[in-house]
N, C-alpha and C positions, 0 to 999 in steps of 0.2 A: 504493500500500500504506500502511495506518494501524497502527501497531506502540504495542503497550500504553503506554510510558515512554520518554521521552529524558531522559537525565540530561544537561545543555549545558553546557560554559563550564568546567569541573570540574579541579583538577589530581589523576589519576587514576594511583593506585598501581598500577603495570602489571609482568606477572613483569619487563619489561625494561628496566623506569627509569619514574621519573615524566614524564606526557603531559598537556597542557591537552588534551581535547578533550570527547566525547559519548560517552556509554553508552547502547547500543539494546538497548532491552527488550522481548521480547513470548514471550507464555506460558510466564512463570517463566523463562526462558532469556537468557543475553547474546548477541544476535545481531547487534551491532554494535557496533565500537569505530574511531571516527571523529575527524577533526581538524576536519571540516568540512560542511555541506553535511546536517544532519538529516533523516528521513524526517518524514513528516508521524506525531503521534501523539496518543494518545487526552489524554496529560499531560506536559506538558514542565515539567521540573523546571530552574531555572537555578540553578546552583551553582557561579555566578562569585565567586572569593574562598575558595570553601572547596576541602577536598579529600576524593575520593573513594576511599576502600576496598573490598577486597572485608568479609564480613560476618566477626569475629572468631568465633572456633572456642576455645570455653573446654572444654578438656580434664577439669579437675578441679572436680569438683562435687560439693555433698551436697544437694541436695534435702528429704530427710529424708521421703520421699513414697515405699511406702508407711511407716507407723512413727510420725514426730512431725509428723505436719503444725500442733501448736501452732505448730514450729517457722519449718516452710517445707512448702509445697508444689509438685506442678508449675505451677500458675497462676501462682500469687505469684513463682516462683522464676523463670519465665520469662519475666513482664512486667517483675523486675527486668531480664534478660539484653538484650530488645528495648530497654529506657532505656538499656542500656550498653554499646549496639552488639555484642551477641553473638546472633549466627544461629543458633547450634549449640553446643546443652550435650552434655558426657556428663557422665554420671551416675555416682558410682561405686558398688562394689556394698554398703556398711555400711548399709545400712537395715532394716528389720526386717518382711517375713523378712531377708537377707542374699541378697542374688543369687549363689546359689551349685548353684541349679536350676533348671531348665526351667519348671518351675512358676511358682516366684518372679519370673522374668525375666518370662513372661507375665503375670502379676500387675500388674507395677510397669509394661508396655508398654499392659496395658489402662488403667492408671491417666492416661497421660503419654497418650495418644491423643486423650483427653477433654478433658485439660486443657492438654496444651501450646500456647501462642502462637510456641513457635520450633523449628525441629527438632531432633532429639534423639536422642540413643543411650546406653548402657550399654556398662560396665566389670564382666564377671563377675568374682568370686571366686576365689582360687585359695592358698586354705590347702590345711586339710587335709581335702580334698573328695576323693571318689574321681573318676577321671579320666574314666571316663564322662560323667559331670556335666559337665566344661570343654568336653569335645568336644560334648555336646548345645546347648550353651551359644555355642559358636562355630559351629556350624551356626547357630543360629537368631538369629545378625548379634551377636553380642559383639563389639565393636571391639579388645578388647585384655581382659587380667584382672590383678589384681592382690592381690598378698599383702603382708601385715604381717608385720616380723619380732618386734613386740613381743606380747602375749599377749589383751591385751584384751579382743581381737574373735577367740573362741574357731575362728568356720568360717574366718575370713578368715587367721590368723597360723601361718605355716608352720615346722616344723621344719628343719634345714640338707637333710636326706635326701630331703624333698617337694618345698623350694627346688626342688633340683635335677631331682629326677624332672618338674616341671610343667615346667621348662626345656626338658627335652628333649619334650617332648609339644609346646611351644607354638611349637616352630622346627618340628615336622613340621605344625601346624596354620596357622601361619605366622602367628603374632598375640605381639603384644607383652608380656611381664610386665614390670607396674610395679609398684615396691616400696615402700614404707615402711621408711627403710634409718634403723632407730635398734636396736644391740644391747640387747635385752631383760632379759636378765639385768645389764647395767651400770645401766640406768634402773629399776629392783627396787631394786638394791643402793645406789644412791643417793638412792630414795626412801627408804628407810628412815635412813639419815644425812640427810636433813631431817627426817622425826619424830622422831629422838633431839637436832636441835639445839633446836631447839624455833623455828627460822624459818618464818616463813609470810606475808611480804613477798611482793611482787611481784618483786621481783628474785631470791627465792630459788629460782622455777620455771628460771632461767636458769644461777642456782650451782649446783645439784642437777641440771641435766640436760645434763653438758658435752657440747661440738663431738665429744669421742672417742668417743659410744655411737654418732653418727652417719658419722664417718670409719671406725671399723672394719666397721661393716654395709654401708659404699657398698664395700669393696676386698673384704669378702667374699662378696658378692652377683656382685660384679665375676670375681672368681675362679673362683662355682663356674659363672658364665654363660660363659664363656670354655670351659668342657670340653663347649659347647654349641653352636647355631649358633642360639642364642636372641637376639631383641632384647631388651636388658635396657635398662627407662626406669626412672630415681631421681625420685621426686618430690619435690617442695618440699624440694629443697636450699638451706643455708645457712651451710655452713661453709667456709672457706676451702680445709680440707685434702681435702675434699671433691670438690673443682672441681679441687682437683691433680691427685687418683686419676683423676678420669672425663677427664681430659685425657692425660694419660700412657696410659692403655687406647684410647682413641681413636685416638693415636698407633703404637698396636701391629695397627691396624685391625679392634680390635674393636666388633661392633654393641652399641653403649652410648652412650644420648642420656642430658639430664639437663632438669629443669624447676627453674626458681622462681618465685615471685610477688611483687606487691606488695606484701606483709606484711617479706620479706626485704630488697626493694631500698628501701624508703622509711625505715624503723623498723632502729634497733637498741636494744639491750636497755635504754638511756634509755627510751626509749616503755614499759616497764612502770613504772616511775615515776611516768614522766606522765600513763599512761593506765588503768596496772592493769589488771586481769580482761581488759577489753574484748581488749588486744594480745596477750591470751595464747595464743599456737600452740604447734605441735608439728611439725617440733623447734621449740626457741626460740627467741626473736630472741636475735642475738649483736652481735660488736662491730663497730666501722667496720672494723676493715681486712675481715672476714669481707664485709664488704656492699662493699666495694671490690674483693674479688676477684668477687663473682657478677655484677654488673657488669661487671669488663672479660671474663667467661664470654660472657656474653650478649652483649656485641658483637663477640667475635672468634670464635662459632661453636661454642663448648665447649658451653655451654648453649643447647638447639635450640628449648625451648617456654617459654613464659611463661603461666601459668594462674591461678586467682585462688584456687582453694581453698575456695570459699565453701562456709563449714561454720556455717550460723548458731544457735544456741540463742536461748531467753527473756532478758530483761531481767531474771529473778529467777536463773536458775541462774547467769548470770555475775557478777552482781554480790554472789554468796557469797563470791565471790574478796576481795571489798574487807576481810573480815575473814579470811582461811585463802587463798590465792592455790590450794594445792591443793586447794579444795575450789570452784574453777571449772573448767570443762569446754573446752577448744581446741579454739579458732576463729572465725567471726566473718564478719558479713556484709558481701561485697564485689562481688559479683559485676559490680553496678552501677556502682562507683567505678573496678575496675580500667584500663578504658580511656581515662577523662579525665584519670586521673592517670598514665599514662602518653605522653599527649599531652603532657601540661604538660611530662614529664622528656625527649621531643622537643623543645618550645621553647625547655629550658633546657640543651640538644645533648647529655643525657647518654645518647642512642639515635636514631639515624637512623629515620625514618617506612619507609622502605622494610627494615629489619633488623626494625622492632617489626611490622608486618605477615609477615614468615617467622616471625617466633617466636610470633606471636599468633593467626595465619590459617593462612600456607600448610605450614609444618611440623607441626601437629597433624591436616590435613586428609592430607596424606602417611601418617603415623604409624596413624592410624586407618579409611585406605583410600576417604579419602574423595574423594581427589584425580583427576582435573583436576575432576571436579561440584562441588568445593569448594577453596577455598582461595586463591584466584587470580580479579582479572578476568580472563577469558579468551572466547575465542568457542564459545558450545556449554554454557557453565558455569552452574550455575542460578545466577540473578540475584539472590546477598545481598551487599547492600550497604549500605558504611555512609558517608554523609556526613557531615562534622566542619569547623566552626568552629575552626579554630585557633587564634583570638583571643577567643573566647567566655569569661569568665571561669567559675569555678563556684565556692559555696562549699560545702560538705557538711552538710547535716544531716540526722540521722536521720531526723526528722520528713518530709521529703521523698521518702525513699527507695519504691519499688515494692513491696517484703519485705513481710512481715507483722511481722520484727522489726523496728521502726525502732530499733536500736541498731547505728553502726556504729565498727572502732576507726579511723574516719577525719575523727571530730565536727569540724568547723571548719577542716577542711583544706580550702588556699585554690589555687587557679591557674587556667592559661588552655588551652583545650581541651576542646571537647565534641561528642559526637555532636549531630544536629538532627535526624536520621532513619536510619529501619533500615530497610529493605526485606529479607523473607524471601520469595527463588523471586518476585520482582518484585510481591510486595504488602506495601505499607506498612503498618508492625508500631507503628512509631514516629514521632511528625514533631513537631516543636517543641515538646517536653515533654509532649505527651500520646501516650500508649499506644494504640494505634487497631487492632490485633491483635484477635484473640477466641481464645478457648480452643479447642482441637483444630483448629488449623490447623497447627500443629507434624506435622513428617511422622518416623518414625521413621526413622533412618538407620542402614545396616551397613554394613562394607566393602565397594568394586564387586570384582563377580566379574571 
């Protein structure tokens, strides 16, 4: 027998500890996990010295496809993901239309079919949508939906009383609400006390948007999800009291996971100084001890996902910021960076390689239904996989990046850890810096029945 790929030699992140051995590959599938003794194969790959992942699963995404493709689209967006070792985008639903209909979702599926390089799925909507709409939307493979609690994004930003109603809708449909947990009415009322100071620093998006708009919307999100049997997911968390709340609920055994990204554990609120516009997210980067608690979150289990948030705009709308900080737009292109610099923060032991793969791989594949086909080498499991250099230095620059923006807020950031190759369903997407994927081989993905 001649089997598509042997990965040889490989130290291979396995659910049950790390393994030197062989990865047998044949038709998209892992059909062999070996110490010894290879099949004969069409390509043997030897990957003595590095180590072998399954393929990272980026949960939070913007694409900005269909709507701003100046911005980003599914090509660009996904040839970043296969450079940064991510098999599996979702998508979330703020694009224009707003995935918040049948329509819209097939819209933006026929869009991503065409152009995606990696597989893929969406995050419907779930403001204030009539509930019809969510259920159509979850029949036709929504992995999860989510609402904002601030106002901005008119379909997507729910009232307390919708909160709750989609709650109970989304524990009988059995799919996740993930929130945007910053009080609405506190960040209004504080924007307005920066137009009356007359600040407009970079630091002042961080004085004007404290840790309490987002600690009170994580314990009341927490609260009305608990009169539920809803899973309630917080995204891009960053506060310390934060991580208390969803720790203490967790303890009470309620279903409540939490996420952050690289924006929070790398950067605090110095990086708008430093870096201005580019660092500005939402919520805002805060202080060290804040980026000390999400951190020991994420290694002791509190914090279940690690995503990257990649929300990219132009190189003109952000750098309006450099004169008016609120007159730039949050967020910023990562997608590509997030995993070698989380590599790095493994060589420098501040995250164990087999804890950064549950939070990066196999607990987003769980969460959005995508598990055992994803998340895990396992046998049977389709074959994404990500090879890494663990000593491979990288430095960053925009200019390099996949994106279409080459602006990232991680310009010059230096360390050691890189992907060398992507495999998505056992063809190579990525291998030693070049992109070797084509567009619409990305396959849509829903939750397994």
């Amino acid at each position: 027998m001649t089997v598509d790929i042997v990965i040889k030699n490989g130290l291979m992140v396995l659910p049950s500890g790390i393994t030197q051995g062989s990865l047998v590959i044949d038709d998209g599938k892992i059909i062999g996990i070996l110490k010894s003794s290879e099949p004969k194969a069409d390509r043997i790959i030897d990957a003595t010295g590095k180590v072998v992942l399954p393929g990272m699963i980026d949960m939070h995404v913007h694409l900005r496809d269909p709507g701003f493709p100046e911005r980003e689209d599914f090509e660009s967006g996904t040839r970043a993901a296969a450079a940064g070792g991510v098999t599996t985008v979702i998508d979330m639903p703020n694009t224009v239309p707003a995935t918040v209909t049948l329509e819209a979702f097939n819209q933006k599926k026929a869009i991503a079919d065409g152009k995606s390089l990696v597989d893929f799925g969406f995050i419907g909507g779930a403001g204030e949508v009539p509930q019809k709409d969510i259920i159509e939307l979850a029949q036709a493979g929504a992995t999860s939906f989510k609402s904002f609690l601030i106002a901005r994004f008119k379909e997507l930003a729910a009232s307390d009383y919708t909160l709750l109603k989609h709650m109970e809708l989304l524990a009988e449909l059995d799919r996740p609400l993930l929130v945007h947990a910053e009080n609405g009415d506190l960040v209004d009322k504080y924007m307005e006390e920066a137009v009356a100071s007359g600040r407009t620093d970079p630091l002042a998006h961080c004085d004007f948007r404290p840790d309490i708009a987002e600690i009170e919307a994580v314990m009341r999100c927490i609260t009305l999800a608990a009169e539920t049997d809803c899973h309630l997911h917080i995204c891009h968390m960053s506060a310390e009291g934060s991580v208390d709340i969803l720790e203490w609920a967790q303890s009470t055994g309620q279903l409540v996971t939490g996420e952050t990204s690289t924006n929070y554990l790398l950067f605090t609120r110095d990086a708008m100084v430093e870096r201005g516009p580019y660092a500005k997210v939402d919520p805002p980067l805060r202080s060290k001890d804040d980026q000390l608690r999400l951190w020991e979150g994420l290694n002791d289990g509190t914090i279940d996902v690690l995503a990257s948030d990649h929300a990219p705009y132009t190189k003109e709308e952000k750098e309006r910021g450099f004169d008016n900080i609120f007159d730039a737009p949050s967020g910023g292109v990562v997608i590509e960076t997030t995993l070698p610099l989380m590599l790095d923060a493994v060589n420098n032991d501040r995250i164990s390689l087999e804890r950064l793969v549950e939070v990066f791989s196999t607990n987003p594949a769980v969460m959005n239904g995508f598990y055992p086909m994803k998340g895990d080498l396992m046998l049977g499991s389709d074959a994404d996989v990500v090879i890494a250099d663990m000593d491979m230095p990288f430095h960053i620059k925009g200019e390099n990046l996949q994106t279409i923006q080459k602006i990232t807020p991680y310009e010059d950031m230096k360390g050691k850890g890189m992907p060398v190759m992507t495999l998505v369903r056992g063809k190579v997407v990525y291998e030693d810096g070049q992109v070797t994927g084509k567009p619409g081989y990305g396959v849509f993905q829903g939750p397994l029945e």
